[in-house]
C-alpha positions as CSV (number, residue, x, y, z in Angstrom):
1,X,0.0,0.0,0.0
2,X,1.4,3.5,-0.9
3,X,0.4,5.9,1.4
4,X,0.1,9.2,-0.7
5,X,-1.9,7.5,-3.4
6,X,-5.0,6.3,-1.0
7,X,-5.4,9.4,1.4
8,X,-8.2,12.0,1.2
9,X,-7.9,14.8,-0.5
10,X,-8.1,17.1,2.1
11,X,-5.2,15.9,4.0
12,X,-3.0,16.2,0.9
13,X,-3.8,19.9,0.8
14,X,-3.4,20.3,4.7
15,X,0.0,18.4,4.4
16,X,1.2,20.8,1.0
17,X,0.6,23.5,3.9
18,X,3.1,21.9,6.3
19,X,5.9,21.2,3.2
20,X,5.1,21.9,-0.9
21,X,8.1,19.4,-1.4
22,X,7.5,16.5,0.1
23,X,10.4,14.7,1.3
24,X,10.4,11.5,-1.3
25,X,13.0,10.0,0.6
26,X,10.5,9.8,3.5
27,X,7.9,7.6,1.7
28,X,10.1,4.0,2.4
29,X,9.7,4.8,5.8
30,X,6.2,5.5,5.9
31,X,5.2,2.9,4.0
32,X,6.7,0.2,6.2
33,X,4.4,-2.1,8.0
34,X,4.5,-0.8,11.1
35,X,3.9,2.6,10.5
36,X,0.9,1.5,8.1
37,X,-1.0,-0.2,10.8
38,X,-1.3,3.3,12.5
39,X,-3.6,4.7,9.4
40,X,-6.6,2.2,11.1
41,X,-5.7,4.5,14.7
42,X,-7.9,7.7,14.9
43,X,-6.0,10.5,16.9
44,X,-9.1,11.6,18.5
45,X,-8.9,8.9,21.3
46,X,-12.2,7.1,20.0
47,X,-14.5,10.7,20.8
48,X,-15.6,10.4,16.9
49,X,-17.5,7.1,17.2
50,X,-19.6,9.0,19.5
51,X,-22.5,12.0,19.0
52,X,-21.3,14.0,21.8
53,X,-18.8,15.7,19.4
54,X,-19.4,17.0,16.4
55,X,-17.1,15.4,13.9
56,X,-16.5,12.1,12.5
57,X,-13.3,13.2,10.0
58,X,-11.2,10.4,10.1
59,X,-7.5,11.8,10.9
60,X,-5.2,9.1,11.6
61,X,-2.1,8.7,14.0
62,X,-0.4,7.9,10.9
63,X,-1.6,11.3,9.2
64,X,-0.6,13.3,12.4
65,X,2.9,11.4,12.3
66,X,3.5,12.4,9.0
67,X,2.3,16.2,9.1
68,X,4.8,16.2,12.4
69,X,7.5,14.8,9.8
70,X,7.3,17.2,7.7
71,X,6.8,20.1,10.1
72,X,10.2,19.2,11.3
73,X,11.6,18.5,7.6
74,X,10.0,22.1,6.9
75,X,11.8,24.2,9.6
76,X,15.1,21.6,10.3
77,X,15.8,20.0,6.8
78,X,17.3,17.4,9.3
79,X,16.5,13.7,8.6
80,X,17.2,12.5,11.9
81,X,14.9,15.1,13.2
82,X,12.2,14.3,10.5
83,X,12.2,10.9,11.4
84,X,11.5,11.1,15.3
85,X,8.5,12.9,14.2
86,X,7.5,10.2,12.0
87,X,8.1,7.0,14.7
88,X,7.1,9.2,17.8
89,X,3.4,7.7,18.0
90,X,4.6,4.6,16.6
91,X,3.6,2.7,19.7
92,X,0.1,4.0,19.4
93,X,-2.4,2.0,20.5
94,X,-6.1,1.7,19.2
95,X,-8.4,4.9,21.0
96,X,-4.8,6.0,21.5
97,X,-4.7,7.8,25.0
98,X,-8.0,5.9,26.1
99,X,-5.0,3.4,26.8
100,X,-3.1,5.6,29.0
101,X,-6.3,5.8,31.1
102,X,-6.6,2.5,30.8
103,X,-3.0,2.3,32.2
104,X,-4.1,4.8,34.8
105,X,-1.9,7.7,33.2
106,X,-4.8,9.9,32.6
107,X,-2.5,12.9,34.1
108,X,0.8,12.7,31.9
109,X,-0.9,10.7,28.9
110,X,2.2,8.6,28.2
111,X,2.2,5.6,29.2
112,X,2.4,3.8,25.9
113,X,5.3,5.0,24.3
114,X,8.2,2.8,26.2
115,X,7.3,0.4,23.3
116,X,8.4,2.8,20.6
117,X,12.1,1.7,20.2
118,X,11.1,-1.7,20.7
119,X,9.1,-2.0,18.0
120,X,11.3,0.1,15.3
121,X,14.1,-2.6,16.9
122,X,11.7,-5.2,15.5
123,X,11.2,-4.1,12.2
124,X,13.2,-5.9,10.0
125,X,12.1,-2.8,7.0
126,X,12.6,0.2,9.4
127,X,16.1,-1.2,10.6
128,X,17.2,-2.0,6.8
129,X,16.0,1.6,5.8
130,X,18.2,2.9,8.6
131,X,21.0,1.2,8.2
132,X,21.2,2.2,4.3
133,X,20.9,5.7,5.4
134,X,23.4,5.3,7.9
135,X,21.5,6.3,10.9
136,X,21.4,4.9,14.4
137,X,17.9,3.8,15.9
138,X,19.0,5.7,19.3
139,X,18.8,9.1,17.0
140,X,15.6,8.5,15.8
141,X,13.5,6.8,18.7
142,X,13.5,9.5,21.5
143,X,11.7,12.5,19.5
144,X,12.3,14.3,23.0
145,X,16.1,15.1,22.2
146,X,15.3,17.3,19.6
147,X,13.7,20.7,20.8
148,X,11.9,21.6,17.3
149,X,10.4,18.2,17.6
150,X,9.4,18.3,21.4
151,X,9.6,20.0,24.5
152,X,8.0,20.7,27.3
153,X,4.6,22.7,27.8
154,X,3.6,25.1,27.2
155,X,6.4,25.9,24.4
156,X,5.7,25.3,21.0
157,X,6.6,22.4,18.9
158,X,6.1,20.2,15.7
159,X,3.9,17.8,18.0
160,X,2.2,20.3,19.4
161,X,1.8,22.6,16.5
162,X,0.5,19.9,14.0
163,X,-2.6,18.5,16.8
164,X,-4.0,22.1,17.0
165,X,-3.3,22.7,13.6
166,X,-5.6,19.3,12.0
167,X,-7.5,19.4,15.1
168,X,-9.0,23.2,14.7
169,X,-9.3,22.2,10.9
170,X,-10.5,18.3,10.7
171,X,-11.9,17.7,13.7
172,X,-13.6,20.7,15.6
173,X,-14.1,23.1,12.6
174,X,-12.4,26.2,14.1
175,X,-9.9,27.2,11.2
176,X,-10.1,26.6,7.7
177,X,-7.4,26.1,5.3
178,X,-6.3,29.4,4.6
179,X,-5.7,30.0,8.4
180,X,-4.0,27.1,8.8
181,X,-1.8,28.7,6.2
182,X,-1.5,32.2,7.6
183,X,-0.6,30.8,11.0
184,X,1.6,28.8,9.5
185,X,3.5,31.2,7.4
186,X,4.1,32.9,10.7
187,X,6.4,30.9,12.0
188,X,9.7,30.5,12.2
189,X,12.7,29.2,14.8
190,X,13.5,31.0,17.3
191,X,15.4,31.3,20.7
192,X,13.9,31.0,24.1
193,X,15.0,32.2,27.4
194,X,16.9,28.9,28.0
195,X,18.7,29.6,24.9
196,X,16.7,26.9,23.6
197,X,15.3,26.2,20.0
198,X,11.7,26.5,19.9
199,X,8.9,27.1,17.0
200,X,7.6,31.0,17.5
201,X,5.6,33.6,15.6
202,X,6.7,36.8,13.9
203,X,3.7,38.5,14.5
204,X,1.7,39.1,17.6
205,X,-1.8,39.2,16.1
206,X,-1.3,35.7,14.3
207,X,0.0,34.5,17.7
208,X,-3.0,35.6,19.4
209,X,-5.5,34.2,17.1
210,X,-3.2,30.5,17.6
211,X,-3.4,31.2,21.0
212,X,-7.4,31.8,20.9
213,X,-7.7,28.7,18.6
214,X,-5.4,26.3,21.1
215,X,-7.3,27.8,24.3
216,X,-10.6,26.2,23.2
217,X,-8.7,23.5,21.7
218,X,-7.4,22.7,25.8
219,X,-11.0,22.7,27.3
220,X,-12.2,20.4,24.7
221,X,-9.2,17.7,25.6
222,X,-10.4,17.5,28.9
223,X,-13.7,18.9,29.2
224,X,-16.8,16.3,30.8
225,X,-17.5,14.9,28.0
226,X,-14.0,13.6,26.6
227,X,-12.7,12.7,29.8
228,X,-16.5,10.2,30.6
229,X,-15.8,9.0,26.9
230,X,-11.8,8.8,26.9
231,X,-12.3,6.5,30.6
232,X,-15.7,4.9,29.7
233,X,-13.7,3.3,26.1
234,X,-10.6,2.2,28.7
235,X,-13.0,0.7,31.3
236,X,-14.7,-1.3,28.8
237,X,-11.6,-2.6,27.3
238,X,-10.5,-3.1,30.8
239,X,-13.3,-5.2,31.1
240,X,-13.1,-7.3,28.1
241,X,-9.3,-8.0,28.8
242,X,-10.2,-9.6,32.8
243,X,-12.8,-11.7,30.5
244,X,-10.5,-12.4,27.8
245,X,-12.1,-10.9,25.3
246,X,-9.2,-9.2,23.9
247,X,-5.8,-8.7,25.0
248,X,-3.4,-6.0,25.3
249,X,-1.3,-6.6,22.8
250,X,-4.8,-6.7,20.5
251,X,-4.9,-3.2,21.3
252,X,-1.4,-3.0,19.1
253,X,-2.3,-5.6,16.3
254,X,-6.2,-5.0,15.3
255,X,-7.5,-1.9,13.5
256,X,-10.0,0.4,16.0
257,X,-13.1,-0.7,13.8
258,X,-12.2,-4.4,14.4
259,X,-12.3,-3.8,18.5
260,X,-15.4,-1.8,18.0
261,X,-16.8,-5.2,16.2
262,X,-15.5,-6.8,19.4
263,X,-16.8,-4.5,21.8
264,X,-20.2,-4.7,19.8
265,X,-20.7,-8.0,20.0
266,X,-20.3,-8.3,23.4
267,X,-22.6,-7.8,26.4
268,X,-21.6,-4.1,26.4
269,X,-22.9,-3.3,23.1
270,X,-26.1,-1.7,24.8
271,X,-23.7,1.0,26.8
272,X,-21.1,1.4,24.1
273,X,-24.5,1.9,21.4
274,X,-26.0,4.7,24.4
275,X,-22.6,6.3,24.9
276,X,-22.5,7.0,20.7
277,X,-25.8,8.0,20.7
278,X,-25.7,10.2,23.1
279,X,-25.3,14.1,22.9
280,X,-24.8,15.5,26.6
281,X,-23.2,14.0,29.2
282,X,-24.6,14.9,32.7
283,X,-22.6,16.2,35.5
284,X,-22.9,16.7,39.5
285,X,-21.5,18.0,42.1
286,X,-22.6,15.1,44.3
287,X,-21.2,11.7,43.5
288,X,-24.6,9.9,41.4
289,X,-25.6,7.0,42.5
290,X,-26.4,3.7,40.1
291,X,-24.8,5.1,37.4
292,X,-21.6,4.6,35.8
293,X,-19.1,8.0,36.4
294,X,-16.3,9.2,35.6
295,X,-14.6,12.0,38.6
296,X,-10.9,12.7,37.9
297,X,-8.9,15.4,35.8
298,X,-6.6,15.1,32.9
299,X,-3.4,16.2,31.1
300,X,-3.7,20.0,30.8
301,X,-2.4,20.5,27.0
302,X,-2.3,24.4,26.7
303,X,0.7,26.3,24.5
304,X,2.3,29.9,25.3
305,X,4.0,30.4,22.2
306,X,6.6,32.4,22.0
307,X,6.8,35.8,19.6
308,X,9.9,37.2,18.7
309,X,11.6,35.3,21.2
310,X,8.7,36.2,24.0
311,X,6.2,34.7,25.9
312,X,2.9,35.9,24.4
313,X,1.7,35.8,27.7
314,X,4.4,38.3,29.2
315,X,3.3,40.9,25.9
316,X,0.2,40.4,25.2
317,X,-2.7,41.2,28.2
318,X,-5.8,39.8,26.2
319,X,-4.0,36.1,25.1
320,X,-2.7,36.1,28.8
321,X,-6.4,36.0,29.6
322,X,-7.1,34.0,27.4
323,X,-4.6,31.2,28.3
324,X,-5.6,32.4,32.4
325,X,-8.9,30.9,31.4
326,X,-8.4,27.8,29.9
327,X,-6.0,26.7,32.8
328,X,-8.8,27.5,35.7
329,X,-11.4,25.2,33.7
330,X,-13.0,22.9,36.6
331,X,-12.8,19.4,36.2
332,X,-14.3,18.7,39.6
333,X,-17.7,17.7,39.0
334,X,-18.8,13.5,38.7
335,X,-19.5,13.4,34.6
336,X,-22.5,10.5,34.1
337,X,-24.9,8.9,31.8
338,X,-27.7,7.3,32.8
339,X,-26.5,3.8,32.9
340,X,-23.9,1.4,35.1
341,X,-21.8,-1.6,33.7
């Protein structure tokens, strides 16, 4: 299967965005096994099977790993680089971070990716492809050593610059094309106080509207609703895996429909088929009783990018507001539906 030639349209023009030359070189990487099996993985953690969000777009792990590719290709021209983009979500699960609350790491939301080098180790096609282009698997399998890549929040990186960018466009609807490309256009590499490379904007007004966009964008991540869905998936597959129904390592080998199938033809198809039809969770201040709840927070994803080498924040009053308001969203209330396992 060749990736380019069997992805929507849409993406293509999103990813021309991110790099009009697309790397060639890159496509024997993406188009090994392992990185394939991640185009069955949605990145919105399961929330689009359901009717309490609004969109059903289909953006894979394997799209977002290949926009963050060549958002780093983009700014670095570094293949090394480029290619921790590409593998870092190449431990991705099916409902992706439903199985770090599975795991319990609802907080820090990464909990899956020890398994990243071991499975590029594993790859008899990944490890050929390096060793023809000379490069070492412990320079490609940490995407944290390389600052454009990753770092910590709330700076800006390729990671986190490519989920706000596909999710305000595919998912949620907030920006359309030719925003993605004015923001876009905007940025360039720059130096933080650390004296540390980081992703920034030239100009404060684009900033700002990034900085609105990503502000709702970090209520949505862990407002009631995805937190009762992202839990409610992980519980049921918690579930099935003490019945042995499916198995951990299922979550790594089956496509997300093909668990749905198994989840559907289980005895929790009648929750599972109320939790997609539903459109409003119900919350309380008071723990509910007989239903099934959900009453714990989640990672807080928010960005404070910088602007010519600047905290927005520190120059700009109304996106310090903004940003002031996204982090005092309450996640204290018990999040229910009106059924129990």
């Amino acid at each position: 299967m060749n990736y380019l030639e069997n992805v929507d349209k849409r993406i293509i023009e999103y990813l021309n965005v991110l790099e009009p030359e697309f790397p060639g070189w890159l496509n024997d990487y993406i188009n090994t096994e392992e990185l394939l099996s991640q185009k069955y993985i949605s990145i919105a953690c399961g929330t689009i099977y359901s009717n309490l969000f609004e969109s059903n777009f289909f953006f894979s792990s394997l799209d977002h790993s290949i926009a963050v590719a060549l958002i780093i290709w983009h700014f670095t021209h570094d293949k090394k680089q480029t290619l921790s983009g590409l593998f870092h979500d190449i431990a991705t699960p099916t409902f992706k971070h439903c199985v770090d609350f599975l795991n319990g790491d609802y907080m820090t939301q990464e909990s899956t990716e020890d398994l990243t080098t071991e499975i590029i180790k594993n790859s008899s096609e990944i490890v050929k492809l390096l060793e023809r282009d000379n490069i070492k698997i412990s320079e490609i399998d940490d995407y944290h050593i390389y600052p454009i890549a990753d770092n910590d929040t709330p700076k800006l990186s390729a990671d986190r610059l490519e989920y706000s960018l596909s999710n305000a466009l595919f998912t949620y609807g907030l920006l359309d094309i030719e925003s993605i490309k004015e923001i876009y256009n905007d940025i360039e590499i720059q130096e933080n106080s650390d004296k540390e490379k980081e992703l920034g904007f030239k100009t404060k007004k684009i900033a700002r509207k990034f900085v609105k966009i990503t502000s709702r964008l970090s209520i949505i991540y862990r407002d009631d609703r995805t937190r009762y869905s992202m839990q409610f998936i992980a519980d049921i597959l918690k579930k099935l895996s003490d019945e042995h129904k499916i198995s951990k390592q299922d979550l790594y080998n089956l496509k997300e429909s093909e668990v749905i199938d198994i989840i559907e033809s289980s005895k929790y198809n009648d929750i599972f088929n109320l939790w997609k039809n539903a459109t409003k969770v119900k919350t309380s201040e008071e723990e509910p009783k007989d239903v099934y709840y959900v009453h714990h927070g989640a990672k807080i994803r928010y960005i404070d990018p910088l602007v010519n080498g600047e905290r927005i924040s520190k120059i700009c009053k109304i996106a310090n507001s903004m940003i002031n308001k996204n982090l005092s969203y309450d996640m204290n209330n018990y999040v229910y539906l009106d059924f129990k396992f």
